[in-house]
N, C-alpha and C positions, 0 to 999 in steps of 0.2 A: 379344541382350537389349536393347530398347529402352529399357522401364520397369522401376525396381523402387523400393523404398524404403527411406528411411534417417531410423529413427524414423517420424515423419507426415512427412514431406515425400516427394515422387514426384521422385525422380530418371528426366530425360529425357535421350534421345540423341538428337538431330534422324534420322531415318529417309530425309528425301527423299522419303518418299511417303505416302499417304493409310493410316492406321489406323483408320480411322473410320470411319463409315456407319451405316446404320439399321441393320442385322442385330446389329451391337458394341453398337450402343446398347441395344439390346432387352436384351441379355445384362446389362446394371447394370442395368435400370430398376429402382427400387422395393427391391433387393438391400441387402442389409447392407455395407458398402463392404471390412469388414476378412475377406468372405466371396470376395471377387472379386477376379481379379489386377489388379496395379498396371495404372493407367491414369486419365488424366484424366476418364472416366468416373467413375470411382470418385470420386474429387476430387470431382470436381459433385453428384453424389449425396451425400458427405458434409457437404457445406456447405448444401446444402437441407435433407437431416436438420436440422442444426445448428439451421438460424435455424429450423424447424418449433415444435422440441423448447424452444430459449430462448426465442422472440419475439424475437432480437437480429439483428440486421443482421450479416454475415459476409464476408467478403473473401478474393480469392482473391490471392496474391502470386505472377507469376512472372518469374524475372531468369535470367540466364545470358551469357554473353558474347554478342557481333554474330555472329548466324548462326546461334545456337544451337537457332533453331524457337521460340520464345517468342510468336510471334502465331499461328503455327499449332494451337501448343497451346490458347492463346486464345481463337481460333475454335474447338475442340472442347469447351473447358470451358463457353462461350457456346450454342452448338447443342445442349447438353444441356439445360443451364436453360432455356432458350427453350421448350423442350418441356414442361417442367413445366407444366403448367396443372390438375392434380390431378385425375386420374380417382378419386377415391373413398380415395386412400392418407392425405393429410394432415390431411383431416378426422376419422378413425379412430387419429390420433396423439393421445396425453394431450399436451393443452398447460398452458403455464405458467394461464392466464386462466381453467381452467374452473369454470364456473357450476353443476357439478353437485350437487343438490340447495340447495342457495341462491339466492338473491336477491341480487346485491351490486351490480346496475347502480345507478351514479352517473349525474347528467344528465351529468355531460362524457362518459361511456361512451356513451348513448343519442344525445349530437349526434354524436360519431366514426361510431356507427353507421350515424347518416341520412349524413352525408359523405360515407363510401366510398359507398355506397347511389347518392347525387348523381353523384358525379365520375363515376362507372363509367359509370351512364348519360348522364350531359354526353357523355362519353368517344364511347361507342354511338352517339348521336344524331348527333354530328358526322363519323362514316363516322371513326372512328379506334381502331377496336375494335385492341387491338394481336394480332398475330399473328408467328408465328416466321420466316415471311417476310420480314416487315416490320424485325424487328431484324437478322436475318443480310444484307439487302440493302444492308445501311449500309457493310458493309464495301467493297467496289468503290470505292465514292466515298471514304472515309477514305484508300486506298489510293493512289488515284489523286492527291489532291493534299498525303497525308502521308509516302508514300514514295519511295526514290528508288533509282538503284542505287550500290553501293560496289564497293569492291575485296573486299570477301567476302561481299558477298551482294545477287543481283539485285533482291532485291524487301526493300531493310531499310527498318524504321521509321524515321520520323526524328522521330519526336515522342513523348510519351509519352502513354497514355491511359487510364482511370481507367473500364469501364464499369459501370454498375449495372442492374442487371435489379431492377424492382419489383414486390411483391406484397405481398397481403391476407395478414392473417393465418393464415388458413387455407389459405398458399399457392399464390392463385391471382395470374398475372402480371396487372399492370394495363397498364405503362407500361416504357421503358428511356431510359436518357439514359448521356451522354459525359462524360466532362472531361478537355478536353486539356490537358497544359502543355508547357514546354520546346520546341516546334516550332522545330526548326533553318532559323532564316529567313534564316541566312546563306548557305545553300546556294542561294537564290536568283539571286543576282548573282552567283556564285564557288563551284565544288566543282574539287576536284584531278583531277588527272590517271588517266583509266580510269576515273572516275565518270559520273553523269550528275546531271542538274537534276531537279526534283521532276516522276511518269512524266507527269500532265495533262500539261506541255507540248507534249509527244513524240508523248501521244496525241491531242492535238489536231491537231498538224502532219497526223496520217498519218490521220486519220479524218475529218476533215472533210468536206462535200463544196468542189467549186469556186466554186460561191454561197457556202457559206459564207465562203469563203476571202475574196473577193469582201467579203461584208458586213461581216470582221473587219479590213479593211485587210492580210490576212498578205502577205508580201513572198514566201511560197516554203513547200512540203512539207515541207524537208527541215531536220533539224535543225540542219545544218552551217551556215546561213543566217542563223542568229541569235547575236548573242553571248551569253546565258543559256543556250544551248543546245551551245554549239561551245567550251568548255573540258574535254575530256573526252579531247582526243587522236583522236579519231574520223576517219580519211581517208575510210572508207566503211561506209556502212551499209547490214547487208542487206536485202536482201528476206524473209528472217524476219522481222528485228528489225521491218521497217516490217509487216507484215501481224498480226504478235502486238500492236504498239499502236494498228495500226486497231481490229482484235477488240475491243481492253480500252474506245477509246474506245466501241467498241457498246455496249460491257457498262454503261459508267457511264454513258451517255446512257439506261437501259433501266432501271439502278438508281435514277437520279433519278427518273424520272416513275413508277417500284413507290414511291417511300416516298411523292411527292405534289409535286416539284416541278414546275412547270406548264412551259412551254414558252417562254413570257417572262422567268419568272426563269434557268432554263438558260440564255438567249442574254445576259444579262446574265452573269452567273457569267463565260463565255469569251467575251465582250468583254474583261473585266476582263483575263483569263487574255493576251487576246492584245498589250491594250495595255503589257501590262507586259515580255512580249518585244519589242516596237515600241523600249519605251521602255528597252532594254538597248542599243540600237544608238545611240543618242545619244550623241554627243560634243560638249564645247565645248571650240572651241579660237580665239586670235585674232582678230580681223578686220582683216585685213590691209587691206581697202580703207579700211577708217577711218582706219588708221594710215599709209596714201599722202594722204589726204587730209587729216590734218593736217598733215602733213609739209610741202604744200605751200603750204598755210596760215597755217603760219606764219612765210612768208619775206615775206606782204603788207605792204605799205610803206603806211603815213598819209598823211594828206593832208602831215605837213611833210616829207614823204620819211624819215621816222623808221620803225622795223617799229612795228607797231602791236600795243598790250596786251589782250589779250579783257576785255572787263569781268568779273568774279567773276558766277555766277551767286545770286541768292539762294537762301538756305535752303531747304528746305520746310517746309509746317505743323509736322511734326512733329519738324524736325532738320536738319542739312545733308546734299544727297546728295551721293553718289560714284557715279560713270558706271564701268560695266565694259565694256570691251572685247572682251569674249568672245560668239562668237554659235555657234549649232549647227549642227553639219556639213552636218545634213537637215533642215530646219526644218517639212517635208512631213513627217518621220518624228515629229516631236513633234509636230506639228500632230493627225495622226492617231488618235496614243494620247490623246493631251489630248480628242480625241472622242468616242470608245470609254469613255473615264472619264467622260464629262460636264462634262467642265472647260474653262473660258477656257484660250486655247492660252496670248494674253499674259501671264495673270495666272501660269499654269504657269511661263511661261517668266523674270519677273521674281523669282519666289519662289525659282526655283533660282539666279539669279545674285546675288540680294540677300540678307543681314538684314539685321534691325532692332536696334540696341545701346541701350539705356540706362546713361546714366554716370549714378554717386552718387546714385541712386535720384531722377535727376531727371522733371519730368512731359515733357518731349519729350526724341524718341529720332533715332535716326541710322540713316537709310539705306547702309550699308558692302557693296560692291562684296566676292562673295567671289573668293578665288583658283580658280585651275582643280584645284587638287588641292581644297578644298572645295566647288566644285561637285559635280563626281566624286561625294566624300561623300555629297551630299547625297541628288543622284540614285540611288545604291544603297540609301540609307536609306528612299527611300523607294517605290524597288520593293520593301522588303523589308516594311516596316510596310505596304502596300498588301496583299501576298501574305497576310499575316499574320492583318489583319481579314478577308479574304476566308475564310480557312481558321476562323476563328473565326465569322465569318456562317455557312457551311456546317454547321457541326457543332451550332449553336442552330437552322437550320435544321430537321433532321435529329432532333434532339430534341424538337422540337415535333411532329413527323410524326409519332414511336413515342409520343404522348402525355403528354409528360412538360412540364410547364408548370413552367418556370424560376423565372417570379417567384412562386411559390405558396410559402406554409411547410406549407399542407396535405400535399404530399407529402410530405414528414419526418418529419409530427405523425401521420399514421394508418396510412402504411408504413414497412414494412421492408426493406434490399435485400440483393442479396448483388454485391459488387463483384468483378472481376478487372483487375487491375494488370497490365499489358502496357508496360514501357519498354523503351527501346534496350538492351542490354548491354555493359559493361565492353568498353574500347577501346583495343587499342595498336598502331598503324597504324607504317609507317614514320615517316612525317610528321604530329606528333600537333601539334590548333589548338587556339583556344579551345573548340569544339564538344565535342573530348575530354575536357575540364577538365573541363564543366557533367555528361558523362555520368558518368563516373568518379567524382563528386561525389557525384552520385546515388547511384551504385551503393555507393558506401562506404557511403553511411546507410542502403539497404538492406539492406548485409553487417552492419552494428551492428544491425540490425532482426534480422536472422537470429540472429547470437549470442546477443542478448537473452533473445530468447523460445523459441529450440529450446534451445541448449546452455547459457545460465548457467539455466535454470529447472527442466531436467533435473537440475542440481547442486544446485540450491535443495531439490526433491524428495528425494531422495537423503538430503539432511541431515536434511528432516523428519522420512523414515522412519527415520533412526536407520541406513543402512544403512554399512558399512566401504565403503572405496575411496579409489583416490588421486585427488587433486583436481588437475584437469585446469586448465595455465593458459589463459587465452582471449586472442584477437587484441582489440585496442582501437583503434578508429577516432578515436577523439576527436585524438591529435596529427595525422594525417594530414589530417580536416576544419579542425582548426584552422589549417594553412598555408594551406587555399584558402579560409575565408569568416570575417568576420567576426560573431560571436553574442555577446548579451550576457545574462544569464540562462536560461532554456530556451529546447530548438531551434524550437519552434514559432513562437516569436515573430518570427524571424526569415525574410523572407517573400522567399527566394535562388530558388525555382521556384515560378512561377503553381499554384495548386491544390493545392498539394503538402500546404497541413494537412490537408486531406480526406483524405489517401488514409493517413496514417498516426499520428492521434491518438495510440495509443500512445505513438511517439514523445518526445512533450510531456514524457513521464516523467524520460527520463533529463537531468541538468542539468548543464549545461557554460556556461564563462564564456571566450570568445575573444576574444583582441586582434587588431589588425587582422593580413587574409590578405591572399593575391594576390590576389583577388576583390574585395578592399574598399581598395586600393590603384589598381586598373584602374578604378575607377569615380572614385578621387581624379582621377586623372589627367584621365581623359574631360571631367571638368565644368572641370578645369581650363583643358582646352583647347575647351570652349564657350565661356569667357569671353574666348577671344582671349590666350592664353597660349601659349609655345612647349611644346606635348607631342610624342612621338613615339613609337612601339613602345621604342626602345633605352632611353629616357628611365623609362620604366616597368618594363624590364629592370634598368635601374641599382636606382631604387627598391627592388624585391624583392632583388635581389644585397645591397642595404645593412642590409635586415632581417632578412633568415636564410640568407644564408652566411656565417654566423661561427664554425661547424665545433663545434656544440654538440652535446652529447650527445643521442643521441633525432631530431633535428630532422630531420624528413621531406621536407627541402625543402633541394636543393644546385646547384651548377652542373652543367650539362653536363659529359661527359667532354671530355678535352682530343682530338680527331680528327688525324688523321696529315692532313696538307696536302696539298692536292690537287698536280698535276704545277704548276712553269711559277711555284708562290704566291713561291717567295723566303724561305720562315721558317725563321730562322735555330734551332740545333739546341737545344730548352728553351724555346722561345717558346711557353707554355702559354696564355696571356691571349689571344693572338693567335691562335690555333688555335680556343680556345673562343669566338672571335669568331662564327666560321664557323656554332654554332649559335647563334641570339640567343636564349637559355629558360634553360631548369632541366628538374631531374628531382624528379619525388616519388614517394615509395616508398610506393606502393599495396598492399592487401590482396592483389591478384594481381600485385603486383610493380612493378619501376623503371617509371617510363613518365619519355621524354624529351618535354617540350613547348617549339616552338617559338614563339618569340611575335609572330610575322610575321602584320601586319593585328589585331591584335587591340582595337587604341586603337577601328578602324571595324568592327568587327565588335559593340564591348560599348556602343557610343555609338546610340543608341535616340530622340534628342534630333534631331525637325524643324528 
């Protein structure tokens, strides 16, 4: 039993394999949904009823744990509506609007009218008629640089996404658009062990041709070659794995130019893609010749046989500098990627060893030499923000192709859509990071989304009708979100994931008042150590240990267990502090239970700041 249901919600079992097709699809088309067995079919066909029947805009919610099939299902919920284009059904529905035997057009009715009218054929004229091609081919490309592989599942999301499919009133599609949020751009520069980096890379290395290679500067095929690429544990990779990421690069080089991207911005796109592997192989470390040559320099004797004193350099315009000592291992290797980006290698290369300070809000600033663990910083921050806009240009990209004009309010003001929600799922890995924090986050307010509106409104009913029954206590997310974010009046206000009021107004309703969490502590921390203050993961560790482990009732947020000591440690027998050293976190007792988080890297992972 794949499907079945519990109340309106369609409980799924991930199957592995394809339930779908045209022939299943035929079987819903146009069907009464509570006439035909469970299936996402069904789903999609009731929520086009829906918005047909209200004129309201509808949404499709699905969550489940990592692994669970939740984009699969997504793509079948998506390839049904896609197909909606209304043979003759939804015009022959009573809608909310009808003009039957009256008169009631308003001029703002008669100018919406000429609009759709307009847009449609804008639409047409510009070769952008949208079709179910054109939205189903988007996926490859979302794929390719939004997913990645995990330890339980080769091909998992790593971003969340928000689609909407739009139409006319009377049901016909016009346009489709995206909204991403959360994309885990840490996974960039650092995933663990038996993972891999987002698939573009991989597909790139093994699909390319040798010109290409050639014209992207790549050092090598093979993934082992790069450090973005070779933290994964990998001694050999096969000849599968390399001919399934040739295929996929086919696939996405064949989906971009179906939705409309030209051939010049492609090579743009993986330039970008390559210089940012280029620039994962960068190290600064030392320069030793500099430091022989002062060395030697300064044992030169004056003219009165005294050693002689360098004169002080002056200031600059803008402050006094400090010289850093540090230079790059490959300077050919940054030169390169500094290319591929469009960018001065020099200016590249001073931006990463330098900032700029301002003291007590003075008008000149100070050029300050960083350390080689803030270089490191930097550079990872900003292969990661680099990956980031890229993945953000593609997907406005992409939304422009299916018709959907971003800056317009027309689309808002004359349609309606019907959305599906496709995020990561609920996550308890061996080794849980910040990443797990932000999903888990998520998925709590999802889980309080669910309660809300299936099971406290079920009870709500219940009371209307006057009916007998025991009342059923319900789970409460609010202490749990409250250890991890700070909120001050309703949740909506609080803007802890990009895009995220979109996708769940509702929401806004329930009102909650938070004091500071571990989310709004780590970002203490982070600015505090922009301004040149000593921060550090353990530092930040402290901080939470001092605001709620004080063994309070309720409180959803403790230490780690104490771990038996590894062979060879030395700790002596009751050394509980010292054992809990071993994991640096806490645990929070989620709706699906303890998750321990470790808080190693998190200061550079939640620090966002060039």
């Amino acid at each position: 039993l794949v499907y079945t249901y519990v109340s309106s919600v369609l409980l799924a079992v991930n199957p592995y394999k394809q339930l779908g097709g045209e022939e299943r699809m035929a079987e819903y088309w146009q069907k009464p949904p509570h006439t035909m067995p469970p299936h996402p079919y069904a789903i999609a066909e009731a929520a086009y009823r829906n918005f047909i029947s209200t004129q309201r805009s509808q949404a499709v919610l699905i969550s489940g744990e990592s692994g669970a099939g939740k984009t699969e299902t997504a793509k079948i919920v998506a390839s049904y509506l896609a197909k909606k284009q209304t043979s003759g059904w939804a015009e022959d529905t009573p809608q909310v609007h009808s003009i039957t035997g009256q008169v009631q057009h308003t001029v703002t009715e008669l100018y919406d009218k000429v609009r759709v009218w307009y847009i449609g054929l804008r639409l047409m004229l510009a070769g952008l008629r949208l079709s179910e091609v054109k939205v189903l081919r988007a996926n490859p490309i979302l794929e390719a640089f939004g997913n990645a592989r995990t330890v339980r599942n080769n091909n998992s999301s790593r971003f969340g996404k928000y689609s909407s499919l739009w139409y006319t009133k009377s049901g016909r599609l016009v346009c489709a658009s995206l909204t991403p949020f959360l994309l885990e751009s840490a996974r960039v520069t650092s995933h663990a062990t038996g993972e891999r980096n987002y698939h573009v890379f991989y597909q790139l290395l093994a699909g390319c041709s040798e010109e290409q290679q050639e014209k992207l500067r790549l050092r090598g095929d093979d993934g082992r070659d790069y450090v973005l690429t070779n933290q994964g544990g990998e001694s050999v990779v096969s000849n599968e794995q390399r001919d399934h990421d040739a295929a996929k690069f086919a696939e996405l080089c064949e989906s971009l130019t179906s939705v409309g991207v030209t051939e010049e911005d492609q090579n743009d796109i993986f330039s970008i893609v390559s210089a940012l592997l280029l620039l994962g192989g960068v190290e600064f470390e030392e320069d030793k010749e500099e430091d022989e040559e002062e060395e030697e320099g300064g044992h030169e004797e004056g003219a009165g046989g005294e050693p002689s004193q360098a004169e002080p350099e002056p200031p600059s315009q803008g402050g006094m500098d400090t010289t850093s000592n540090l230079v790059a291992n490959d300077f050919l290797l940054l030169d390169d990627a500094a290319s591929l980006l469009g960018l001065d290698t020099m200016l590249l290369n001073k931006t990463l060893l330098y900032r700029r300070m301002k003291l007590n809000n003075a008008a000149s600033s100070y050029q300050v030499a960083r350390t080689p663990e803030q270089v490191t910083q930097s550079l990872n921050t900003l292969i990661r923000v680099i990956y980031a806009r890229l993945f953000e240009r593609i997907v406005k990209k992409v939304n422009a192709l299916m018709g959907y004009n971003d800056g317009s309010n027309d689309m808002e003001r004359l349609y309606n859509h019907i959305g599906i929600l496709d995020i990561y799922g609920f996550e308890s890995l061996e080794k849980n990071s910040y990443e797990q924090l932000l999903i888990n986050l998520t998925n709590e307010r999802l889980q309080q989304f669910f309660v809300s509106k299936v099971l406290d409104r079920e009870q709500q009913a219940y009371e209307a009708e006057g009916i007998q029954w025991e009342s059923v206590p319900l789970p409460d997310a609010t202490p749990t979100v409250k250890v991890i974010q700070r909120a001050h009046g309703v949740i909506h206000d609080v803007p802890y994931c990009e895009g995220w009021g979109i996708i769940h107004r509702e929401l806004a309703r329930v009102n909650v008042c938070y004091s500071s969490g571990a989310l709004s502590i780590l970002d203490d921390c982070c600015l505090r150590a922009s301004r040149g203050m000593p921060e550090d993961d353990d530092k930040y560790v402290g901080e939470v240990q001092q605001r709620f482990f004080d063994g309070s009732a309720g409180c959803k947020l403790k230490p780690p267990r104490p771990q038996k000591a590894p062979p060879n440690r030395g700790f002596r027998k009751g050394a509980k502090i010292e054992r809990a050293k071993i994991t640096s976190g806490f645990i929070i007792n989620h709706y699906a239970g303890e998750v321990t988080y470790t808080a190693s890297g998190w200061m550079e992972k939640n620090n966002g700041r060039m």
